[in-house]
N, C-alpha and C positions, 0 to 999 in steps of 0.2 A: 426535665430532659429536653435538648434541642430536638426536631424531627425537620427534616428537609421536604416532607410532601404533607405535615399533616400540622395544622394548627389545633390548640387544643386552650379552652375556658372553662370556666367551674362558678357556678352559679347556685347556691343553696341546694345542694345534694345532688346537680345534676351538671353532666362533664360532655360539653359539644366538644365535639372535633370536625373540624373541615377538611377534605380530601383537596388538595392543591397541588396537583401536580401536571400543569402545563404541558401541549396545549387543548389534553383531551380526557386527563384524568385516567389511563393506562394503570391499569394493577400490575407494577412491576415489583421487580424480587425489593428493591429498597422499600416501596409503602408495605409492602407480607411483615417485613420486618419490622419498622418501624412499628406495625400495627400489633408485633407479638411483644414489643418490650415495652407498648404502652400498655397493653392489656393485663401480662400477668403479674404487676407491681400493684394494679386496680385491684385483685381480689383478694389483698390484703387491706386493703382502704376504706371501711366500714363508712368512711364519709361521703362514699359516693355512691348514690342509688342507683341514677339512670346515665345512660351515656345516649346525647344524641349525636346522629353522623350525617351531615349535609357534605353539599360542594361549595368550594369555590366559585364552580363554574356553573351557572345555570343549565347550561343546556347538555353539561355530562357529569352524572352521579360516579360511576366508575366505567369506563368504556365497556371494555373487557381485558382481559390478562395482555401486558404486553408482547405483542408476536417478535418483538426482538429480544426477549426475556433470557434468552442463553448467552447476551454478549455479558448480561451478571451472573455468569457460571459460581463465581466464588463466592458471592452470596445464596446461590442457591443451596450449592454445597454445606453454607452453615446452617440453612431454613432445612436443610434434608435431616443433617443431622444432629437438630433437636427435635423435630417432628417425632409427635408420640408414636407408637410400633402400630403399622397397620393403617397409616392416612400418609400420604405422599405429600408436599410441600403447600399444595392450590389447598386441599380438603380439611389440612391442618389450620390455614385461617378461619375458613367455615367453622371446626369444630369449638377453636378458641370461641370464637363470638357463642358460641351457643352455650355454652360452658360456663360463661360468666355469671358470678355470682348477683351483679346488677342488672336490671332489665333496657336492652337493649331494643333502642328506636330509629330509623332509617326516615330521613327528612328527603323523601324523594323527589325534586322538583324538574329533574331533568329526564336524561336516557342512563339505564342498567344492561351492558347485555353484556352474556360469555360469561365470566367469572365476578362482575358487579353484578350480573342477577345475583348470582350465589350468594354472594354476600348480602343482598337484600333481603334472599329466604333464608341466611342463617340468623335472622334477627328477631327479638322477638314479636318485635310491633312493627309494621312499615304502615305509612303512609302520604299517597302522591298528589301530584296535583292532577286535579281532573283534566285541564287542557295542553299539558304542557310533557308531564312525566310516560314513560314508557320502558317495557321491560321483552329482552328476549335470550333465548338462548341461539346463539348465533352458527356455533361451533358445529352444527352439522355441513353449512356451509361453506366451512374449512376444511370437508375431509375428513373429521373426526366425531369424537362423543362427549358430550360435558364429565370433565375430570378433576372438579373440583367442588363435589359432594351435589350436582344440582338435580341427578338425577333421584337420591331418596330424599333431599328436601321438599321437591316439589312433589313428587309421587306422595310421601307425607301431609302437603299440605293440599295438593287440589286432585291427589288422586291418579291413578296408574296412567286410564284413559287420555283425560287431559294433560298428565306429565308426555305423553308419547306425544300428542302433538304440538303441544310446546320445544321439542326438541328436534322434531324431524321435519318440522313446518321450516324452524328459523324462522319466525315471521315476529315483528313486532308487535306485542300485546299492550293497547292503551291503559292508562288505569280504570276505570268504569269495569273493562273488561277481567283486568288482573283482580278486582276488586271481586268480581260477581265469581271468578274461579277460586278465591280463597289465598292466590298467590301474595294481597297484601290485606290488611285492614280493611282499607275502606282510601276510595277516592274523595279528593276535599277541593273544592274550587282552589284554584292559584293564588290570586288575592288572601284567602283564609288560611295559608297551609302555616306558614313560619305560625303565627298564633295558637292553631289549633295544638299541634305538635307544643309548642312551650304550656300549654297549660295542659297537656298530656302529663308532658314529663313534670312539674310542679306539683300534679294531683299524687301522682306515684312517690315521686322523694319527700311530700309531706307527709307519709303515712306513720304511725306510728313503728317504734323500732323492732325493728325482727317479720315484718310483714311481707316484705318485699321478699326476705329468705325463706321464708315459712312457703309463700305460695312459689316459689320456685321449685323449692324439695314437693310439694306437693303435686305440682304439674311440670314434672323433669322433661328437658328435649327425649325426643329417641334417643336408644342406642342401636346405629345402624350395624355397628358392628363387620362381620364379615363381608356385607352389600358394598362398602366402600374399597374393600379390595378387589371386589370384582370390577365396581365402577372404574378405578385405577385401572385394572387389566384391558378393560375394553380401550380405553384413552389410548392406553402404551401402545396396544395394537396396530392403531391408528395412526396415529399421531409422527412417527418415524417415517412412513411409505410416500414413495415419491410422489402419489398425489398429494398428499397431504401440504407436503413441503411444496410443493409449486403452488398450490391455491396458496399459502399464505406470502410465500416470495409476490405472487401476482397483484396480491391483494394493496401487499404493501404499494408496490410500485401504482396502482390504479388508485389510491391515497387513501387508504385504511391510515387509521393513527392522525388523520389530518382534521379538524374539523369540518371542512368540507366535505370530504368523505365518511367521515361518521354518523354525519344527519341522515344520510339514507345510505349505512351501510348492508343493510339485506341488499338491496338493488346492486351495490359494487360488489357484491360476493357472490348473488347469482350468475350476474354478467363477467366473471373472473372465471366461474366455474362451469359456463357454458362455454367458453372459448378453451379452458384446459383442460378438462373433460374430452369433447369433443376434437381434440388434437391428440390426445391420446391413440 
């Protein structure tokens, strides 16, 4: 099957896919999608153990969600309504990847923030490069709350304490650092990462048959269950109110979505939200 943001290879049990989607790797409603019709044809696919997920782009894993995301209202519309009962369209990619019957590995070499962290902690293996890769949750400094499962993944995986300040800081977390909070695996030098990650995934799809399923059922994701509707509710709360809306209109225009502004965008969303803030 064609995919317009996502390349996709298959290499002895193990299925890379690239995120390509120009100029900054934006999680829009086409890659949700894209990523739901590649995913659930895989859990019929016994041939395939691990899926790994890099970029195209070095220097951006998935930005975050794209903030013009409603000019594809009609695709959201379909992502809404196939979305299982009880996860909203962002949390419904989260749950897919966790859900998968294959073990799932995140080749982080660049930046994850907003709804690319999510997706980084809906996986089950990540690992970054030590000098290059970085992860945040950005969305407080758009006025809002992560609404696309980041708050019980990460609560889940480094803990309540540390999920609150990863969310209320918005501050970019190095790998070293995301490493030591549990957020990914383990950080890998730059130079070593694409190998270490390929003889990850090699070690895993050679294992004997039924292995891979066996320690899956055996060490199942959470089931957040009703937390993701709350999560949802706080988001929706948000996320409509005319702050909201102005910080990201500002953001846009001060060059969020731009490479340039992506490389330090905490700095153009403080400075976006000190100026409209304060005009309030």
């Amino acid at each position: 099957m064609p995919f317009s943001t996502l390349h996709t290879s298959t290499d002895d049990g193990v299925l890379t896919v690239v995120f390509d989607n120009p100029p900054v790797n934006v999680l829009g409603a086409t890659t949700m999608r894209e990523l739901r019709d590649l995913l659930l044809p895989l859990r019929e696919d016994p041939s395939v153990q691990v899926i790994v997920f890099e970029s195209a782009n070095p220097e951006f894993f998935l930005a975050h969600v794209d903030m013009n995301i409603l000019d594809q209202r009609d695709v959201l519309e379909e992502l809404a309504a196939a979305a299982p009962e009880g996860v909203n369209v962002f949390q419904a990619v989260g749950e897919l990847l966790r859900h998968q019957p294959q073990v799932s590995i995140v080749k982080l070499a660049g930046k994850a923030r907003g709804g690319g962290a999510e997706f980084v902690a809906a996986a089950d293996l990540a690992f970054a490069a030590t000098e290059t890769a970085g992860l945040g949750q950005v969305e407080a400094l758009m006025g809002i709350t992560p609404g696309g499962g980041a708050t019980q993944y990460l609560r889940d995986r480094v803990g309540r304490n540390r999920a609150l300040e990863i969310v209320l800081t918005g501050e970019l977390f190095d790998a070293p650092t995301a490493a030591a909070y549990g957020w990914i695996n383990r950080a890998v030098p730059a130079a070593q990462l694409d190998e270490y990650v390929a003889e990850v995934a090699r070690t895993i799809a050679a294992l004997a048959p039924g292995v891979v399923a066996a320690a899956k059922r055996a060490l199942p994701p959470t089931d957040f269950g009703s937390a993701l509707v709350v999560e949802d509710e706080a988001w929706a709360s948000l996320v409509g109110l005319p702050a909201a809306q102005q910080l990201m209109a500002a953001a846009l225009e001060a060059g969020a979505q731009t490479p340039e502004g992506e490389r330090d965008i905490e700095t153009v969303l403080r400075k976006v939200s000190a100026s409209v803030l304060n005009g309030q």
